[in-house]
C-alpha positions in Angstrom: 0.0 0.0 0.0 1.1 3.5 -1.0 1.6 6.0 1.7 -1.7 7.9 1.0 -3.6 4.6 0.9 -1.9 4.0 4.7 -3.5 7.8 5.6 -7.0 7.1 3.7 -7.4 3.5 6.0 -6.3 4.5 9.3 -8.1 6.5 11.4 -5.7 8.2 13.5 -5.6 9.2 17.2 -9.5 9.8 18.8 -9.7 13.6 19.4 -10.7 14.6 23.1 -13.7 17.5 23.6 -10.7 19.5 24.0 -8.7 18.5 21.2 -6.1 17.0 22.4 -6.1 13.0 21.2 -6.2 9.9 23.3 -3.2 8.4 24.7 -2.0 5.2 23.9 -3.2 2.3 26.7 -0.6 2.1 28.7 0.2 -1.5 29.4 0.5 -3.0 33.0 3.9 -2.7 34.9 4.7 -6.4 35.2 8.3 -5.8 36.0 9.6 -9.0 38.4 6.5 -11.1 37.6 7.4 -14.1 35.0 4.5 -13.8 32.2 5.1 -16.7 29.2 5.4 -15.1 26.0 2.5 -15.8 23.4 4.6 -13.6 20.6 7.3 -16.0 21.0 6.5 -19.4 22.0 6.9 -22.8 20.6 4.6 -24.9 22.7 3.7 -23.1 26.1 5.4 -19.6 26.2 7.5 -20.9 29.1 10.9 -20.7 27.7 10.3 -17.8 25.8 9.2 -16.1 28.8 12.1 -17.0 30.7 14.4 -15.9 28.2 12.8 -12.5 28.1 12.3 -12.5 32.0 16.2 -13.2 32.3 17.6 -11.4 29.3 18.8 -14.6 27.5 18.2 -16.6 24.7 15.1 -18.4 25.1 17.0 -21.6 23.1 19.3 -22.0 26.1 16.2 -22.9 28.3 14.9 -24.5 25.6 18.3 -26.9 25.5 18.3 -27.3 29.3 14.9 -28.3 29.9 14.9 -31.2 27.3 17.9 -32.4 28.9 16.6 -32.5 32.5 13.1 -34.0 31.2 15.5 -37.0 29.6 17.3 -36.8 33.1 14.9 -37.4 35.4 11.9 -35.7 34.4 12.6 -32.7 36.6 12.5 -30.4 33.4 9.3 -31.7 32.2 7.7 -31.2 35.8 8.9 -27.5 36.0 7.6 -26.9 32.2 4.3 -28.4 33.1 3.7 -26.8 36.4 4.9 -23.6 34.9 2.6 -23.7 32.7 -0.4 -24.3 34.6 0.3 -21.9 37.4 1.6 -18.4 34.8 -0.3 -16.7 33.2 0.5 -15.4 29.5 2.1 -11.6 29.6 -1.6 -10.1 28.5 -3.8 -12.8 30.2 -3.9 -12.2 34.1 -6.0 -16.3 34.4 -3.7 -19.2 34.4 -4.5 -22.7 32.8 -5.3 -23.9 36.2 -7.7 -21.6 37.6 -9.4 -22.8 33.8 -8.8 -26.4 34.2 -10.9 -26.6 37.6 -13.4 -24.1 36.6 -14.2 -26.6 33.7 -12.9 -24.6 31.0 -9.6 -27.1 29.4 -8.5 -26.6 26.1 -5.7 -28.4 24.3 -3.0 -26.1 25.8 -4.3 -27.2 29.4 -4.4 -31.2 28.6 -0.9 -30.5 27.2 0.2 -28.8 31.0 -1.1 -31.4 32.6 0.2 -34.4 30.7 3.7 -32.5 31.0 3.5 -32.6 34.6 2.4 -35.9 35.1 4.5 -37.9 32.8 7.0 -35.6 34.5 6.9 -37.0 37.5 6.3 -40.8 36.3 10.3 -40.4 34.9 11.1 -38.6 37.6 9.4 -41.3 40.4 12.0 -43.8 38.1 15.0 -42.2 38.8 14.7 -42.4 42.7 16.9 -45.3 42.8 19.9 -43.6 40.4 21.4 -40.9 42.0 24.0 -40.3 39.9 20.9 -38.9 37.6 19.2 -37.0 40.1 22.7 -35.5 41.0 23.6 -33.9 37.6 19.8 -32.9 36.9 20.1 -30.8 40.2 23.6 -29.3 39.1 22.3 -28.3 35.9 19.2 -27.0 37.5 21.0 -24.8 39.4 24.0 -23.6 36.8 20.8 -22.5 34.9 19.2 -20.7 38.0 22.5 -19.0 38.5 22.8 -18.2 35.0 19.5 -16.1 34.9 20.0 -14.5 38.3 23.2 -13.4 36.8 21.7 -12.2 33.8 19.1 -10.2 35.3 21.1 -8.3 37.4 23.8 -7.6 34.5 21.3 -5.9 33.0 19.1 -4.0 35.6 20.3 -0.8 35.6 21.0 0.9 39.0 17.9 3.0 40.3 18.2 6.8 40.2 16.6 8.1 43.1 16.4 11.7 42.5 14.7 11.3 38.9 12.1 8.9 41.0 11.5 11.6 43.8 10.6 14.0 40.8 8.1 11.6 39.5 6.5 10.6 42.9 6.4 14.3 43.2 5.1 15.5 39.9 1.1 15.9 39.4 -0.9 13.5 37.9 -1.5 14.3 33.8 -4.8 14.5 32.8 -6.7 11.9 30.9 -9.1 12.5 28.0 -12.6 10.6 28.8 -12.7 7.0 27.7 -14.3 6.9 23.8 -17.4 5.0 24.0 -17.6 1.3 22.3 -21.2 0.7 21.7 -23.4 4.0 21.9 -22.6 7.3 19.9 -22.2 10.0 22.8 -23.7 13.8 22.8 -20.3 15.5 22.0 -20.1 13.3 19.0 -23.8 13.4 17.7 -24.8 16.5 18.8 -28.2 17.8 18.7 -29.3 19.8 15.5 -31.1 23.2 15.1 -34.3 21.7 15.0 -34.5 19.4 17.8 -33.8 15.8 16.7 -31.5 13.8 18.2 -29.5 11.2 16.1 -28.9 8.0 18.9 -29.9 7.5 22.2 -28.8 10.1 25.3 -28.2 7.6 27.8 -24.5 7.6 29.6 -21.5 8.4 28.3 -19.6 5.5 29.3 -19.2 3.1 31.4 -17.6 -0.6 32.3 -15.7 -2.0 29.2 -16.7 -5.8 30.5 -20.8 -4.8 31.5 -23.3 -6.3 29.9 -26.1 -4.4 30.5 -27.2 -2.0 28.2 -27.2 1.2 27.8 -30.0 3.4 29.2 -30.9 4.9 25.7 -30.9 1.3 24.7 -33.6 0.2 27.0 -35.5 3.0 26.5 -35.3 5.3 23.5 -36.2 8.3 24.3 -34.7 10.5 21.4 -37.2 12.5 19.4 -39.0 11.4 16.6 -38.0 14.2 13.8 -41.8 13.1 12.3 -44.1 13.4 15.3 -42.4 15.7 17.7 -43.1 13.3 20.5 -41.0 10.7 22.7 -40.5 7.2 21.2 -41.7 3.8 23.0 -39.8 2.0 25.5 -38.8 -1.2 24.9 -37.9 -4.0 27.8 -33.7 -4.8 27.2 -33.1 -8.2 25.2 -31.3 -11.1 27.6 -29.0 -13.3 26.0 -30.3 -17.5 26.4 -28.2 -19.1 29.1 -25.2 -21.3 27.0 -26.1 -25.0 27.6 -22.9 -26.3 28.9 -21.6 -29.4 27.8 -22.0 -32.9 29.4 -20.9 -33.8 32.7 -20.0 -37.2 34.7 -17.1 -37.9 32.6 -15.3 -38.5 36.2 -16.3 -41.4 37.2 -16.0 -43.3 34.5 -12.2 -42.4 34.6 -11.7 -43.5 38.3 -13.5 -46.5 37.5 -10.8 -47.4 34.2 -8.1 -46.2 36.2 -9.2 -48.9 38.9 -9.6 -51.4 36.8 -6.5 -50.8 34.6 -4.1 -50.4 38.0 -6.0 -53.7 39.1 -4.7 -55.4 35.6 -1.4 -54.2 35.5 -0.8 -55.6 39.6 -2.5 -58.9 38.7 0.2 -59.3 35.8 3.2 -58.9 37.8 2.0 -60.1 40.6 3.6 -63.6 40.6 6.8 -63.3 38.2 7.9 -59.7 40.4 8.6 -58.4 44.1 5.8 -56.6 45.4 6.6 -52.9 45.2 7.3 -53.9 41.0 4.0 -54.6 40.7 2.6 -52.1 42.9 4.4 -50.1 40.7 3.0 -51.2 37.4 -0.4 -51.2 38.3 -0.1 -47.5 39.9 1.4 -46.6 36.4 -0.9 -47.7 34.7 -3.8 -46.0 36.9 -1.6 -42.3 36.6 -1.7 -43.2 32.8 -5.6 -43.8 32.7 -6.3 -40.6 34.4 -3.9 -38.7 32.1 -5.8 -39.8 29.0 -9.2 -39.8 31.1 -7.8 -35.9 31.3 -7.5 -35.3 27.7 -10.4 -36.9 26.2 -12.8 -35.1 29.0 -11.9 -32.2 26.7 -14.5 -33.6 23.9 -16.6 -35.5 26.1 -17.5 -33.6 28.9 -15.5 -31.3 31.6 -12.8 -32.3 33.9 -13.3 -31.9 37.7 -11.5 -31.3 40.5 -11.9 -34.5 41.8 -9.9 -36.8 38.9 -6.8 -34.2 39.5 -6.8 -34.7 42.7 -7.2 -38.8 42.4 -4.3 -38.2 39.8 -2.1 -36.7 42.6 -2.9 -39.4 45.3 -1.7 -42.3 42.4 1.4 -40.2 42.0 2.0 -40.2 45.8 1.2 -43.8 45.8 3.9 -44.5 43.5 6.2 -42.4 45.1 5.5 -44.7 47.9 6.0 -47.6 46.3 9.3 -47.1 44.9 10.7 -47.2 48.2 9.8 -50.3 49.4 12.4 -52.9 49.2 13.2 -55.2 46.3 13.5 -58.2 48.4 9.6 -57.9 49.3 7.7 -61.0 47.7 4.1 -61.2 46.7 4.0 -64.6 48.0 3.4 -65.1 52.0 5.1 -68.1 52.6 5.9 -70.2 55.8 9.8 -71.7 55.8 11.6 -73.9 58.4 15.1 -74.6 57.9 16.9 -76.9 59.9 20.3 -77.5 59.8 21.7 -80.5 61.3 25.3 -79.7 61.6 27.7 -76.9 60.8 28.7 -78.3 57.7 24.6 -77.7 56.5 24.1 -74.1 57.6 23.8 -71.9 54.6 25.9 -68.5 54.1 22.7 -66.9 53.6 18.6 -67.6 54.1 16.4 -65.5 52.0 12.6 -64.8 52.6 10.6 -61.9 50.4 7.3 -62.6 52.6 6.5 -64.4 55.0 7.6 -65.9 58.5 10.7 -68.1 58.5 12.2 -70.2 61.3 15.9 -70.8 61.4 16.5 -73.7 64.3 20.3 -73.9 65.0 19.7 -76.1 68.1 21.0 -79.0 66.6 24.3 -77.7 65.1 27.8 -78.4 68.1 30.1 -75.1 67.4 33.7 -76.5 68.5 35.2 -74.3 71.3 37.5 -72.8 69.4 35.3 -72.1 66.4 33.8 -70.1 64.6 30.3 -70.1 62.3 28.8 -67.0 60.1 25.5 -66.8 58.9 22.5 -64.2 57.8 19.2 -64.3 57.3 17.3 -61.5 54.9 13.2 -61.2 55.0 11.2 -58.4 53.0 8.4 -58.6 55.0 7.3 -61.0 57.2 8.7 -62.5 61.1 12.1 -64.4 61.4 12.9 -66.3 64.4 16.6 -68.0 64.9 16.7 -70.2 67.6 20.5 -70.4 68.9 22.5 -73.2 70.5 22.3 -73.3 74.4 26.1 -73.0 74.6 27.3 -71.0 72.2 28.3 -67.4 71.8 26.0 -64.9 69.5 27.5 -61.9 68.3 24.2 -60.6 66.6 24.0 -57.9 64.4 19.8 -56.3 63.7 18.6 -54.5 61.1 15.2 -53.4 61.3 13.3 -51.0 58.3 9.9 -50.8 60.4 9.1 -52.9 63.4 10.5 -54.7 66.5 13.2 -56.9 67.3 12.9 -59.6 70.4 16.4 -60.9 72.0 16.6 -63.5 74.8 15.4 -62.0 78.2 12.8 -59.3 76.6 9.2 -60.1 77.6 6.9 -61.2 74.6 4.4 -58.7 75.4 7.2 -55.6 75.0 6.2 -54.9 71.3 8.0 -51.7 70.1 7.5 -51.0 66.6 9.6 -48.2 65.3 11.5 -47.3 62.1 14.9 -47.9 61.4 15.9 -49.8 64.3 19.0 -51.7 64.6 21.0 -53.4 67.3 24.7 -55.2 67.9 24.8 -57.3 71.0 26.9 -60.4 72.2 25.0 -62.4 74.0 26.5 -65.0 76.5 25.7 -68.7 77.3 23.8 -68.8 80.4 25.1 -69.0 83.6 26.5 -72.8 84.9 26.8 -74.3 81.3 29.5 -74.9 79.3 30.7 -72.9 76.5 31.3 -73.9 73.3 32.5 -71.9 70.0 31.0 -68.3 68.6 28.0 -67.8 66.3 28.0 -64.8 64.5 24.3 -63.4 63.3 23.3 -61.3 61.0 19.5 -60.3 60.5 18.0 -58.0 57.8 14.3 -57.7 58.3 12.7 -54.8 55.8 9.4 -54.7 57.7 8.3 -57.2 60.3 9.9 -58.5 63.4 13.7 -60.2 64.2 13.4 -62.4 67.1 16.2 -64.7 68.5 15.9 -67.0 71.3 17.7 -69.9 72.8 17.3 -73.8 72.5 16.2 -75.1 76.3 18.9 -78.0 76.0 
């Protein structure tokens, strides 16, 4: 377009009653607050918004994030949760507040799914800490980074040019232009009376719905008849039918029945918190994709995000149990006859186990080792009457019974553990040295002597 064509099409500044023109809106100080940048983005805005927040390239979050989702997931929980909880620089509601009002769109199934699958890699990597280690380093180079970045380029405050503007008067304002009805300084009344438009208010809320007074009632002159016009009742809008509802508990009941399925399948080739593990993972996964197809089939409550976040918990949970844990609650006696029987090591995932050493003659000068690992469950070691224990007790969560507690004196705790050297009794004689080691992940140790 040719200059001329670019002064024919656009309007111009609005002219005040006074004649001076409108200034431009002036646009919200958000100085300090991180806004995501809709100009810029690639998906969410978040790196973008970053990068303009810090004063750096937004491709150097973009870089560092997809490392530290392929880490550990810790960059594809901070995108996610980023991008649910801030806002875009010229939006002041955040995906969240929409998502639980009912309102989700593709960008806040996207958020969402972030976040969760997030912390399903992330819930993974408990165990590798060598991971977890260099995804918090790099998490905080890159925090350092922007700090760094921001203040390089803050420039110093000048407090007597800020004194002048806290003490300078206000500038005035023209009146706000109105946006539906023509006003009386823009249609003005002619020589003979009529009025062109209605003479309601001159303006008023930008966001109201109601109309305007001259709207409601017209009450302008009719240039025919001289007389008043008719008043007329204002025009409602029909209430929006919203869409369908109940989508809910259909996902909780999938997600049961898919967690239920995925336990069931591990449950007899795996340790127990494996399966709990898979069957959890396979609920989070249900209510992920109950999330996004609530979109076209209804609204999204607070009640399946919430259910989401327990799962994750659950898993959490679950990934700290012990490997050793069976499925399988089993009853085991072992027996050993003489030395040359006893096992280096008896293993139990779940159960209650029962390791009689009575039998077994420990030369004086001798010396037997031995240990005994349960998941879950009781083990009990009965010990020769004349022999020397030097017993060594580990306890994740629950109690441990030694010769000479009362069987009533239950003290469950966590992380209890105990090295004792317990003697023959008194007036029999002694024989060789029996060293004990018992690893009980939750459950009860118990060690007791043979009566002869």
């Amino acid at each position: 377009m040719t200059d001329h064509q670019h002064a024919a099409t656009d309007p111009g500044p609005v002219s005040a009653p006074g004649g001076a023109a409108d200034p431009p809106p002036e646009r919200a100080d958000d100085s300090g607050r991180l806004r995501r940048d809709r100009r810029h983005q690639m998906l969410g805005g978040v790196c973008a918004g970053l990068g303009r927040q810090c004063d750096m390239d937004p491709v150097i979050f973009r870089i560092t994030l997809a490392v530290l989702s392929a880490t550990g997931g810790i960059g594809l929980i901070f995108y996610g949760f980023t991008w649910l909880f801030v806002p875009y620089e010229d939006d002041e509601e955040n995906e969240i507040r929409r998502l639980l009002t009912g309102r989700v769109d593709g960008h806040t199934l996207t958020a969402v799914l972030f976040a969760l699958v997030g912390c399903g890699v992330f819930l993974t990597m408990l165990s590798n800490d060598g991971v977890l280690s260099f995804a918090v380093i790099l998490s905080l180079l890159l925090a350092g980074a922007g700090y760094w970045s921001r203040r390089r380029g803050a420039p110093s405050p000048d407090h007597i040019a800020a004194q002048a503007v806290a003490d300078a008067p206000p500038e005035p304002q023209a009146p706000p232009a109105p946006s539906a009805f023509p006003s009386w300084w823009r249609d003005p009344i002619v020589k003979d009376g009529t009025h062109v438009g209605g003479t309601g208010y001159l303006w008023g809320p930008q966001d109201s719905r109601a109309m305007d007074i001259a709207a409601a009632v017209d009450i302008s002159l009719d240039p025919r008849t001289g007389t008043r016009g008719t008043a007329y009742a204002p025009l409602r809008r029909p209430p929006t039918p919203r869409g369908p509802r109940g989508t809910g508990g259909w996902i909780f009941l999938f997600a049961l029945l898919a967690g239920g399925l995925g336990t069931k399948l591990t449950w007899e080739q795996h340790p127990l918190g494996t399966s709990l593990q898979t069957g959890l993972a396979c609920a989070l996964a249900v209510f992920g994709i109950g999330v996004a197809v609530s979109a076209f089939l209804g609204r999204t409550g607070a009640g399946s995000i919430i259910l989401a976040v327990v799962t994750a918990g659950l898993l959490a949970g679950s990934a700290a149990l012990p490997k050793d844990i069976g499925t399988e609650w089993t009853h085991t006696t072992w027996e050993p006859a003489s030395v040359a029987q006893i096992r280096p090591a008896y293993d139990l995932g779940a159960g209650e186990g029962l390791l009689d050493l009575s039998a077994i003659r420990v030369p004086a000068d001798g010396t037997v080792s031995t240990r005994a690992d349960v998941g879950l469950g009781r083990i009990h070691v009965i010990v020769p009457r004349d022999v020397t224990v030097r017993l060594s007790v580990d306890v994740g969560v629950g109690d441990i019974q030694l010769p000479g507690d009362r069987r009533k004196d239950v003290d469950v705790a966590p992380g209890k553990h105990k090295e004792v050297t317990l003697e023959p009794p008194a007036g029999v004689k002694e024989g060789g040295t029996l060293d004990l080691d018992l690893q009980v992940g939750a459950g009860q140790a118990e060690v007791s002597r043979a009566t002869s």
